[in-house]
Each structure stands twice: as structure tokens, then as C-alpha cells.
C-alpha positions as CSV (number, residue, x, y, z in Angstrom):
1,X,8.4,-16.9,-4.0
2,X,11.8,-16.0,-1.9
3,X,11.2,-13.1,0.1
4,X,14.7,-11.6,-0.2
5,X,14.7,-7.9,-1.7
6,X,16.8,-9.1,-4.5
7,X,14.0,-11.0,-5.8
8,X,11.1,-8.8,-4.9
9,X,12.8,-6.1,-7.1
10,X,14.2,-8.5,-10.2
11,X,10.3,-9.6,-9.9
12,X,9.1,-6.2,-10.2
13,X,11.9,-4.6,-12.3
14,X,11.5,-7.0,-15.0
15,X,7.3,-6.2,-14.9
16,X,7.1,-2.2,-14.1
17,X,7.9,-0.8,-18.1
18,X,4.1,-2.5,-18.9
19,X,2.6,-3.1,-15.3
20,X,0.0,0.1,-15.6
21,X,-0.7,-1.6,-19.1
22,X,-1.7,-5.2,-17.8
23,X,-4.1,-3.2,-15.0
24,X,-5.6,-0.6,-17.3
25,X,-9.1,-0.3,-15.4
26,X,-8.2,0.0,-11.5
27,X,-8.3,3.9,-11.9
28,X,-11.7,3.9,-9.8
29,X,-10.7,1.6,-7.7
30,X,-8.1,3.5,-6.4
31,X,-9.5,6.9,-6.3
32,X,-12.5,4.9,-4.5
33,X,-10.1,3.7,-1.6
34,X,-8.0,6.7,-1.5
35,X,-11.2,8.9,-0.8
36,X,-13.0,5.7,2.1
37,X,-9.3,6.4,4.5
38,X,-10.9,9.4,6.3
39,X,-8.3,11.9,5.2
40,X,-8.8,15.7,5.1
41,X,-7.3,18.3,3.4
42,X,-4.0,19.3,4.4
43,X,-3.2,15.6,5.8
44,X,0.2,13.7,5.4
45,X,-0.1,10.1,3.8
46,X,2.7,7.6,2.3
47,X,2.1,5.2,-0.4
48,X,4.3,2.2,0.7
49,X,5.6,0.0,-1.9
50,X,3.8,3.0,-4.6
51,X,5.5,1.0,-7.8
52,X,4.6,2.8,-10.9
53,X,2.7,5.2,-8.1
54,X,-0.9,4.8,-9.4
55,X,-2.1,5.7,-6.1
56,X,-0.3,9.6,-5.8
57,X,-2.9,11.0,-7.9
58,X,-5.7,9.6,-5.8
59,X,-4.2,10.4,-2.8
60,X,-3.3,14.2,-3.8
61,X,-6.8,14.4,-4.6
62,X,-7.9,13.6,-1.0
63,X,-5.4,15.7,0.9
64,X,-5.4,19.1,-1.3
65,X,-2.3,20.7,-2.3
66,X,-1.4,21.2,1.3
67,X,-1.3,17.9,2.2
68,X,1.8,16.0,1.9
69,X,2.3,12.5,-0.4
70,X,5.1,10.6,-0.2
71,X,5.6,7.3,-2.3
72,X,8.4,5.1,-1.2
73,X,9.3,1.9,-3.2
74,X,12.7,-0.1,-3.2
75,X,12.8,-1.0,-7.2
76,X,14.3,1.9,-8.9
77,X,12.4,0.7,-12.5
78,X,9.1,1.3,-10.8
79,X,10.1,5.0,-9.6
80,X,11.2,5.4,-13.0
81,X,8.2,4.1,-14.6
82,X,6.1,6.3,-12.3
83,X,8.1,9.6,-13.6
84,X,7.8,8.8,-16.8
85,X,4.3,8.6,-16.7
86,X,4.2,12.0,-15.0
87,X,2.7,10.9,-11.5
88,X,5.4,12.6,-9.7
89,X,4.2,15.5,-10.0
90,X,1.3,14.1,-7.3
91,X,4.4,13.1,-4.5
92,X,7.4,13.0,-4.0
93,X,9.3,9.9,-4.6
94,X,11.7,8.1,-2.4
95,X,13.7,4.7,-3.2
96,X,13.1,3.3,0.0
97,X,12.3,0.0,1.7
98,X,8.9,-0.2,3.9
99,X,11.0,-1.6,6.6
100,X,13.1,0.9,7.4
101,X,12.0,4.2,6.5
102,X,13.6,7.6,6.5
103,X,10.8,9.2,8.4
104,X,10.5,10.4,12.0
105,X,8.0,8.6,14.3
106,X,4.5,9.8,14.4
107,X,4.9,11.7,11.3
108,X,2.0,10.6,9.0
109,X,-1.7,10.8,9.2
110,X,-2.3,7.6,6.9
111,X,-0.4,4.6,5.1
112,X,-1.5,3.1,1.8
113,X,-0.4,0.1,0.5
114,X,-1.7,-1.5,-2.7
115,X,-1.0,-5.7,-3.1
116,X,1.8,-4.7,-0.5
117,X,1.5,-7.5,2.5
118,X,1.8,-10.2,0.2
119,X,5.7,-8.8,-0.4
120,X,6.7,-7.8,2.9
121,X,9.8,-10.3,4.2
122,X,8.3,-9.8,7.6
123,X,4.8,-8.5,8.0
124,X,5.0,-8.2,11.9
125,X,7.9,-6.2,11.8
126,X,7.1,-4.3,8.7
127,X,3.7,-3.5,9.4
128,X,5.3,-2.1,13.0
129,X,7.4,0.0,11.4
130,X,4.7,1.6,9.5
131,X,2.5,2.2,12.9
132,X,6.0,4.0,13.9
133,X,5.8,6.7,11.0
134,X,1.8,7.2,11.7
135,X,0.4,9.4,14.5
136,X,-1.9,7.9,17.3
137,X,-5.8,7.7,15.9
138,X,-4.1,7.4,12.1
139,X,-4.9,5.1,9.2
140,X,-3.7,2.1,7.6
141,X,-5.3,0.9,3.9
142,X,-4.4,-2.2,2.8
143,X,-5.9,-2.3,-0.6
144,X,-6.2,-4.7,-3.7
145,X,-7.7,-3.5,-7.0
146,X,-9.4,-7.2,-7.0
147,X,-10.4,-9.4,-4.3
148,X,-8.8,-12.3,-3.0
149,X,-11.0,-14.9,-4.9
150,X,-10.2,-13.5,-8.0
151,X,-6.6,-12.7,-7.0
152,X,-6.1,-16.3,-6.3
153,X,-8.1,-17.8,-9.7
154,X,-6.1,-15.2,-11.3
155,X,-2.7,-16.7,-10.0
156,X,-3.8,-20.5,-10.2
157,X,-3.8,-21.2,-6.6
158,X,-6.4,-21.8,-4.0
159,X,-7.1,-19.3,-1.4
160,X,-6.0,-21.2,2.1
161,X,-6.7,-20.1,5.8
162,X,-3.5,-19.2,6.5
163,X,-3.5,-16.4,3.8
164,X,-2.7,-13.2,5.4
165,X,-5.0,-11.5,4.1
166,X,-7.8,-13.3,5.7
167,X,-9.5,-11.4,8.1
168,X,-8.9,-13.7,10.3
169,X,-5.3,-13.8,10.3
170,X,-5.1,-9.9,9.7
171,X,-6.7,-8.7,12.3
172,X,-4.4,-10.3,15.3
173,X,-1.5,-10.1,12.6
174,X,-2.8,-5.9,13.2
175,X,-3.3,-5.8,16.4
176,X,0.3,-7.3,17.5
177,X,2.2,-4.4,15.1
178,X,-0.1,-1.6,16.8
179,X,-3.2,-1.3,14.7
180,X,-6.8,-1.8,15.0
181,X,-8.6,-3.3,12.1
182,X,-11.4,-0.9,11.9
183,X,-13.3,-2.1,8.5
184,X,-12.7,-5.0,6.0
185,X,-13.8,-5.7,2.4
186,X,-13.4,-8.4,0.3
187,X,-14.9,-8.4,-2.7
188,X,-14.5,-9.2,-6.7
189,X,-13.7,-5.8,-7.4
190,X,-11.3,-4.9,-4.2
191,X,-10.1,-5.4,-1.1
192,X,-9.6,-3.0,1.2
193,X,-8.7,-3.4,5.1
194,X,-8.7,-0.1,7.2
195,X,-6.5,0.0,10.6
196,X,-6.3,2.5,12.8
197,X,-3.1,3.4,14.8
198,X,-3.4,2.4,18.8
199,X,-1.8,4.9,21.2
């Protein structure tokens, strides 16, 4: 798949009016990662690439309504989707691209990203500029509602070693944009990598 944004959004404009329907059952899952990041109430945490936002809700639950959720995603259909389904009302929204966000530098206590590495056009850079937005000692979850296994039987492809998901490949893919891989899961039911931001 081309990595250019055009296609990243045509691919998920076309699919975000009946994405949440195609997934109906990852509710735990992502209340389950939202709740392992080691945030506290009153925290700041962005949902990058948030689509439909399925995350907010989870997220809001974690931080209290003191903390502060943001979800940023670049296809307008999927902010729209997410309004319509009322999860606004957990964040606020911006139509933004992870690469260059509108937020000042050490601003964050935690990233989320669901199924976002795949999609980034330059994970080095990208996953850089998302240690830029987080304060030293802060988080990073990468998370997928299935594992990679299943993610790849699901897709019809083998999983291959240079997947980036790979712990293998993650972890120095991590370490070179500023973070420190802290825990890693891979399992049928999810994956979830935790970083934490290096001074």
C-alpha cells in the first residue's frame, strides 16, 4: 500500500461510515490498554491517528474529567464518524497529521495509537515527533485490538522479520526516535507495546 496521505485517507474515508461495525467487540480491549499506560487522574494524553475515536472514552475514563484528551486524525470522515457516534464528547478533536502536530513540545503525559505504525509514511520521523509533544518519563502505547498472528491470517499475508511491529525491530526503531520500550505484548487478543519518553 502507497504511503502517501492521499491514500491513507481515500483508504480510510471510504471504510470509517461502518469501521466501528466490522470491530464490534474491541470495547475491552481498549478500555484494558487505556487503563495498563500508567496514567493518573488529571493527566494529558493524545490519541494519534483516533479514527472513529474508539479510544476517547477509554482514555477519559483513566484521566478524570481534569485530564485533558485530544484525538488527532487527518481523514475528516473518521472525525465525522466519531461525532456522530457521540465520542466527542470524551476529547476534543483535531484534523491533524501525526507528523506534524499543532502542540508545543513536552506537552503530553502519554500517546496512544491504535493499528497506527503500520500507516505512518515515516515511522522514525513520526514516532520523533510524538516523543516531541510528550514530557520526559511519559508514555507511548502502541496498541492493536488483535495480535500480529491473527492480524496477518486476517489480511492473508505472512508475518515477516522485518515487520515493524516485531519487537525486534521496534525496540531500536524506539530507541532512535527517543523512547524506551518498557513492556511488550503480543498476543491473539492484542498487542500492546509501552515506551517511555527518554530525557
Amino acid at each position: 500500500m502507497g504511503h502517501d496521505h492521499t491514500h491513507v485517507q481515500e483508504f480510510f474515508g471510504a471504510r470509517a461510515a461502518d469501521w466501528d461495525a466490522r470491530f464490534p467487540d474491541d470495547g475491552p480491549a481498549y478500555a484494558a490498554a487505556a487503563a495498563g499506560m500508567g496514567l493518573r487522574p488529571g493527566d494529558s494524553v493524545l490519541d494519534a491517528g483516533c479514527g472513529t475515536g474508539r479510544a476517547l472514552t477509554a482514555l477519559r475514563d483513566v484521566v478524570g474529567p481534569r485530564g485533558t484528551v485530544l484525538g488527532a486524525d487527518l481523514t475528516p470522515e473518521m472525525l465525522a464518524a466519531a461525532v456522530r457516534s457521540g465520542r466527542d464528547a470524551a476529547g476534543v478533536l483535531l484534523r491533524a497529521d501525526v507528523a506534524r502536530l499543532p502542540l508545543r513540545a513536552h506537552s503530553l503525559d502519554a500517546v496512544f495509537a491504535a493499528g497506527l505504525i503500520a500507516h505512518l509514511p515515516e515511522p522514525a520521523t513520526d514516532l520523533r515527533e510524538l516523543a516531541r509533544v510528550v514530557r520526559p518519563g511519559g508514555r507511548l502505547a502502541l496498541f492493536h485490538p488483535i495480535g500480529r498472528a491473527a492480524l496477518a491470517a486476517r489480511q492473508g499475508r505472512q508475518l515477516t522479520p522485518d515487520d515493524l511491529r516485531a519487537e525486534g525491530m521496534l525496540r531500536p526503531l524506539l530507541a532512535g526516535a527517543g523512547w524506551r520500550l518498557v513492556s511488550y505484548v503480543d498476543e491473539d487478543a492484542r498487542f500492546l507495546a509501552l515506551a517511555v519518553r527518554e530525557d
